[in-house]
C-alpha positions in Angstrom: 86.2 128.5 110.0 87.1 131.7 110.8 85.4 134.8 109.8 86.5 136.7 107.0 86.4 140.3 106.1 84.3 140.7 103.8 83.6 143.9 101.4 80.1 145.4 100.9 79.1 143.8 97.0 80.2 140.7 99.0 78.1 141.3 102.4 74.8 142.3 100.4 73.9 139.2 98.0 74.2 136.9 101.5 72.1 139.2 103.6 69.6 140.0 100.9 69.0 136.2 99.7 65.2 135.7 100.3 64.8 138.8 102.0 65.8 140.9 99.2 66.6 139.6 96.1 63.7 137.2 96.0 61.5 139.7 95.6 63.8 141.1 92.9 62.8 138.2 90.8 59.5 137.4 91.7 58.4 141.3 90.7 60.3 140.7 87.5 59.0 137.4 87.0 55.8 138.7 87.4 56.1 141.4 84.9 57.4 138.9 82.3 54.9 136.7 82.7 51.6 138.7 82.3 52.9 140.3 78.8 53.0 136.6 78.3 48.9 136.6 77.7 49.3 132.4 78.7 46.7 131.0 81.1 48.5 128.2 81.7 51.5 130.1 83.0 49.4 132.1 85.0 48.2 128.9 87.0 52.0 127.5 86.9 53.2 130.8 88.4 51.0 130.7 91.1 52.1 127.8 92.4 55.9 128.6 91.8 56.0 132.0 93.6 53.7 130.0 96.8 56.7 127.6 96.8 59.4 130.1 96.5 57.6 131.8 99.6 57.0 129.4 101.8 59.3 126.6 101.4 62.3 129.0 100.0 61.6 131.5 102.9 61.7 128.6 105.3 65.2 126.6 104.0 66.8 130.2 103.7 66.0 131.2 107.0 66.9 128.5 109.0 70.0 127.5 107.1 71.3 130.8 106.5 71.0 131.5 110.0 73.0 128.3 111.5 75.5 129.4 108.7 76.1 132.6 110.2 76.4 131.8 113.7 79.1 130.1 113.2 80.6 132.5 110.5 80.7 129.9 107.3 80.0 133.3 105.3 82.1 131.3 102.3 79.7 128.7 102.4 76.6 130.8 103.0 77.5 133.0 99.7 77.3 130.1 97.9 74.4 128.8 99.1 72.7 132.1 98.3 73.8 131.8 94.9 72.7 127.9 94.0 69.3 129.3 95.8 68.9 131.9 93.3 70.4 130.0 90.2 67.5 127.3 91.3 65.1 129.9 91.5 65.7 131.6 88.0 66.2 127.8 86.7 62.5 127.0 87.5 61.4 130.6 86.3 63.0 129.2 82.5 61.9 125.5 83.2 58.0 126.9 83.3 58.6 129.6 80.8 60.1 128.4 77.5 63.5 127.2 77.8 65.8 128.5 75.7 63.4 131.0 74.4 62.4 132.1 78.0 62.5 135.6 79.1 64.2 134.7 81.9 67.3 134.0 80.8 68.5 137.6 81.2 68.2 136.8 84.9 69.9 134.2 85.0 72.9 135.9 82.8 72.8 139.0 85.7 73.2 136.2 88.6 76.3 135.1 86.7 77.6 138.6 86.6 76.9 139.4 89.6 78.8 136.1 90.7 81.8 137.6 88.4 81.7 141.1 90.5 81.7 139.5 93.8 84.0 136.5 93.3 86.9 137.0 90.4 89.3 134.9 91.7 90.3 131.8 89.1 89.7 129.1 91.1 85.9 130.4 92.0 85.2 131.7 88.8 85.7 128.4 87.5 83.6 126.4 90.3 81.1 129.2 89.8 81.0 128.9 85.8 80.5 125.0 86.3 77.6 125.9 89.1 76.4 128.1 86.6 76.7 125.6 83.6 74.9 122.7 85.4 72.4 124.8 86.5 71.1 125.6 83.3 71.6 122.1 81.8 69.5 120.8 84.6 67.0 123.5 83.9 66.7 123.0 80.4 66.5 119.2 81.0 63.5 120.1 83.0 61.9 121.9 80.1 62.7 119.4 77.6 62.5 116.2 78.8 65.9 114.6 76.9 69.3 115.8 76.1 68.9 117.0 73.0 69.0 120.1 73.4 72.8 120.1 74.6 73.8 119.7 70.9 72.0 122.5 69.7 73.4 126.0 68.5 71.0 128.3 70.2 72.1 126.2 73.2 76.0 127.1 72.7 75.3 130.6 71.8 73.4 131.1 74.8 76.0 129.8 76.9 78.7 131.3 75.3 77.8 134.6 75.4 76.8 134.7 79.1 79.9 133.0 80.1 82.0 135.7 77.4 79.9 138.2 79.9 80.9 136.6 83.2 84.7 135.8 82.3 85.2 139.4 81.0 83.3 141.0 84.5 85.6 138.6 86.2 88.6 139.7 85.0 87.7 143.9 84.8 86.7 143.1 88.7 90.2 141.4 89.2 92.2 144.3 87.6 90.0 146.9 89.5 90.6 145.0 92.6 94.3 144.7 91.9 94.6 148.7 91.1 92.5 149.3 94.3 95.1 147.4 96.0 97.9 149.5 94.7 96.1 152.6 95.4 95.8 151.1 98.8 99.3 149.7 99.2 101.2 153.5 97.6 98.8 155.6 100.1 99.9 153.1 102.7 103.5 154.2 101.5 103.0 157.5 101.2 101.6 157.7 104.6 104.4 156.1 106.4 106.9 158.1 104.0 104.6 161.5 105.5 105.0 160.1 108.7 109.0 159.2 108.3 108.8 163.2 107.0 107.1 164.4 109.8 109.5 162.7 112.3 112.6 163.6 110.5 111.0 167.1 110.4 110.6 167.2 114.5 113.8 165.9 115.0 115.1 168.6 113.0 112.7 171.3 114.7 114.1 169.7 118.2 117.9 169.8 117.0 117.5 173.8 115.4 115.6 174.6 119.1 118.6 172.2 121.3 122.0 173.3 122.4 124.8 170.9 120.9 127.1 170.8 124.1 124.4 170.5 127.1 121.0 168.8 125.6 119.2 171.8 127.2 117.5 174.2 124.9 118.9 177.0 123.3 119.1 180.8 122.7 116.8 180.8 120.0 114.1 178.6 121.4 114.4 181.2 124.9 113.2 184.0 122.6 110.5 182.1 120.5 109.0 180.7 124.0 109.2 183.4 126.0 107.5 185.3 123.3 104.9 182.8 123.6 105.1 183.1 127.4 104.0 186.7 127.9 101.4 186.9 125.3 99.5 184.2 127.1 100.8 186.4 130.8 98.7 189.0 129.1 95.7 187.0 127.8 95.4 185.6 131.5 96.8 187.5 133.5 99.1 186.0 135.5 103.0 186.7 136.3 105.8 185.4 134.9 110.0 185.5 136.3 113.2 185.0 133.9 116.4 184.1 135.8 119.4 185.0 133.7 122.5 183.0 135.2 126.9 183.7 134.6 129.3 181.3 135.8 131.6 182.8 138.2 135.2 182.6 136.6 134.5 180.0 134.2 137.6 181.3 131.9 140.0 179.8 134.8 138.3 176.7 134.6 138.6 176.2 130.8 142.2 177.6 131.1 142.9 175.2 133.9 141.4 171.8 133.0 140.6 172.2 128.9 137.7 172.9 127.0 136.5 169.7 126.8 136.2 169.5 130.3 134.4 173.0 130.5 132.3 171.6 128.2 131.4 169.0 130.8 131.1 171.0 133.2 128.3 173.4 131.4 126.4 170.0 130.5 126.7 169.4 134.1 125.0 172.8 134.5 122.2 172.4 132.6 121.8 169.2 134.4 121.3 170.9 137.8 119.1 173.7 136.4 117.0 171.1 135.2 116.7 169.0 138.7 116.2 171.7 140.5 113.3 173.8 138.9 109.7 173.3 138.1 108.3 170.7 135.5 106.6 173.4 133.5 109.4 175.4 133.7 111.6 176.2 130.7 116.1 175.7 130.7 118.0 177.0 128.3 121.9 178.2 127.5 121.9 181.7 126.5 125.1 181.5 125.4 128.5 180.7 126.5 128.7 180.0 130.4 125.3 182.1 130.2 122.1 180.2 131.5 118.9 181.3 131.3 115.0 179.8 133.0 111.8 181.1 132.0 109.5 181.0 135.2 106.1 180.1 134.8 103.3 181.5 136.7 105.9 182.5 139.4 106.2 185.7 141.0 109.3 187.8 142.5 108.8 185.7 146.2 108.7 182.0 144.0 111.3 183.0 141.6 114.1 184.6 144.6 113.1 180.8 146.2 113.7 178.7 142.9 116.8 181.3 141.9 118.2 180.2 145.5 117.8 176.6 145.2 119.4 176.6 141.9 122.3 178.8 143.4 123.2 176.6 146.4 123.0 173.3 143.8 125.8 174.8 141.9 127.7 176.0 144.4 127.6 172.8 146.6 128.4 170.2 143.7 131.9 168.7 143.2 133.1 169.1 139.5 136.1 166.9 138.4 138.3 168.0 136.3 141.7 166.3 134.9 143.7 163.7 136.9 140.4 163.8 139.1 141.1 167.3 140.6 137.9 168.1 142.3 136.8 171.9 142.0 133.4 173.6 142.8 132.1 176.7 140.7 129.3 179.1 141.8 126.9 181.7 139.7 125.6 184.7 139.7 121.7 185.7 139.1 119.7 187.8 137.6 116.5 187.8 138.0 113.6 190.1 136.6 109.3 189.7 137.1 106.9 189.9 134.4 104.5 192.7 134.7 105.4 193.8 137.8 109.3 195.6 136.3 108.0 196.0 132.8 105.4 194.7 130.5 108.5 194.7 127.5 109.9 190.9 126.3 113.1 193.2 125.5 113.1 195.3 128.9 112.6 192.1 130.5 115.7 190.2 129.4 117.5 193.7 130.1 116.5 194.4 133.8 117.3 190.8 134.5 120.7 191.2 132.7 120.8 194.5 135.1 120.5 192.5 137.7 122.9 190.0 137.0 125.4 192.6 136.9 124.6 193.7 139.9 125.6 190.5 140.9 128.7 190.0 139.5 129.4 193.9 141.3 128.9 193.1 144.4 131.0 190.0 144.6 129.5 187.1 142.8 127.6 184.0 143.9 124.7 186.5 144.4 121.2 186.3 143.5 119.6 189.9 142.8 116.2 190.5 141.7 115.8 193.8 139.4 113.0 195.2 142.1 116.3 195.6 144.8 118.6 197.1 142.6 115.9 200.0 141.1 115.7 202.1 144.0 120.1 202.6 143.8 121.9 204.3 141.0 123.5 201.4 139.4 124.6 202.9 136.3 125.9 199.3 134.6 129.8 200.3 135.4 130.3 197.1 136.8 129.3 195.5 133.6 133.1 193.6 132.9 132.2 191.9 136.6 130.4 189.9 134.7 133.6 187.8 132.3 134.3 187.2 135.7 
């Protein structure tokens, strides 16, 4: 049989049978009986609580044990529970019958049975448990069946069976709400998590560029943002490359603007296999790129800035009737502290650069240290429509 999960009401009657709840009833039974004033009881409860201890403690121990090792924990609930309807049986078979104290007992057994197992089919094989029990207990007490036709006998029964039926059911309509609650949190998880998905997709789509998958001008800003105040906190340089294509108009004139549209996806492709994994691609705008540098200084960023100049210049781009063509770009490229400590200035110098580029004949990288010292005055800024 395989083991089943098993909630706590359900876990404590098994473990507590004879370790637990016996002692429940014997201090109770105790109690009961020495308001009773009866020698005689005295002597037969001596010899009722010796048995429940010894021989009880013994046949619940061993049994219970072989029942859990091999996980019959159906079986070994209701063994616990025809133990303990014994036990209160003989408590009402030595103490009265029907006018024993003890069948209050035996009414919060059946309750309990109601809490723990409400399903129809058990509450009907545990009413009949509970119904034979108590025949066979008053039998003991009164020696013949007539008791069974008796009214305090139906009453009796009737009212702790109107008690165990109506437990049963409140239990199953508590356990069915329980299972809703359960079942809509379940569905409002998922529907948070479906939110929270549909919200990062969103977040991704607002921070990606439509035309070349890369990310965009807005996301530049917010991360470079980001960027330097953690370049400040630790200390540590960062570069931004600002790129132009070289006479990307003629392209789009000559071969479409679908095709140019290719061609800047193609772009963002190279920029992308040819920096750093940490490093950060995005279109500025138009045939303008831009890369974010981390921890990289003028001497990496002239080195990645070159790599990613010869990459675009070297690759074939194919344009309509498979006309090959090749494009090149110019760079910009300013260092974080070391040309200004300004998010603004920094995108500015390395704009400054880029023009400097585009000046002096495109296909250029130019870092914003080597064009300081000279008196570039921005004149050459329409160099850079190409």
């Amino acid at each position: 049989m395989k083991k089943q999960n098993l909630t706590l009401n359900e876990y404590i009657p098994i473990e507590t049978t004879y370790y637990g709840r016996k002692w429940y009833f014997i201090i109770v039974s105790l109690g009961l009986f020495l308001v009773s004033h009866d020698p005689q009881i005295y002597d037969k409860l001596f010899w009722l609580i010796l048995f429940t201890l010894v021989i009880g403690h013994f046949i619940s121990y061993w049994f219970m044990d072989k029942l859990k090792q091999n996980n019959d924990y159906n079986i070994l609930w209701y063994f616990s529970f025809i133990i303990d309807l014994s036990l209160v049986g003989l408590f009402i078979a030595y103490s009265g019958g029907l006018k024993s104290r003890f069948i209050i007992a035996y009414g919060i057994l059946m309750v309990n049975a109601g809490v723990v197992r409400p399903n129809l089919k058990e509450v009907i094989l545990n009413g009949i448990l509970g119904h034979i029990s108590f025949v066979v207990t008053l039998l003991l007490y009164y020696k013949d069946w007539t008791f069974y036709i008796t009214g305090d006998f139906w009453v009796e029964c009737l009212l702790i069976s109107g008690i165990f039926i109506n437990v049963a059911l409140a239990t199953q309509v508590i356990q069915q709400q329980k299972c809703q609650l359960e079942e809509a949190k379940k569905d409002v998880e998922e529907l948070a998590s479906d939110l929270q998905k549909s919200n990062k997709e969103l977040e991704e789509l607002s921070y990606t560029d439509e035309t070349t998958g890369i990310h965009n001008h807005r996301y530049f800003q917010e991360q470079l943002k980001d960027d330097i105040e953690r370049c400040k906190r630790y200390d540590y340089p960062l570069s931004i490359l600002m790129l132009d294509l070289d006479n990307f108009k003629v392209h789009n004139d000559t071969f479409g603007h679908p095709h140019g549209d290719q061609i800047l996806a193609k772009i963002a492709q190279i920029l992308k296999d040819n920096i750093r994994g940490n490093d950060v691609a995005a279109r500025y705008g138009g045939d303008e790129f831009s890369i974010i540098l981390i921890h990289a200084g003028e001497k990496t960023a002239l080195k990645i800035g070159e790599r990613v100049r010869q990459a675009v210049a070297s690759h074939k781009f194919k344009g309509e009737e498979e006309l090959n063509t090749t494009l090149t770009t110019s760079i910009g490229l300013a260092v974080y502290p070391q040309d200004t400590d300004s998010m603004c200035e920094l995108v500015n110098r390395a704009d400054q650069a880029l023009y400097k580029a585009k000046a002096q004949g495109k296909n250029i990288l130019k870092s914003y240290s080597q064009i300081r010292s000279t008196n570039y005055n921005g004149g050459d800024q329409d160099a850079k429509t190409g």
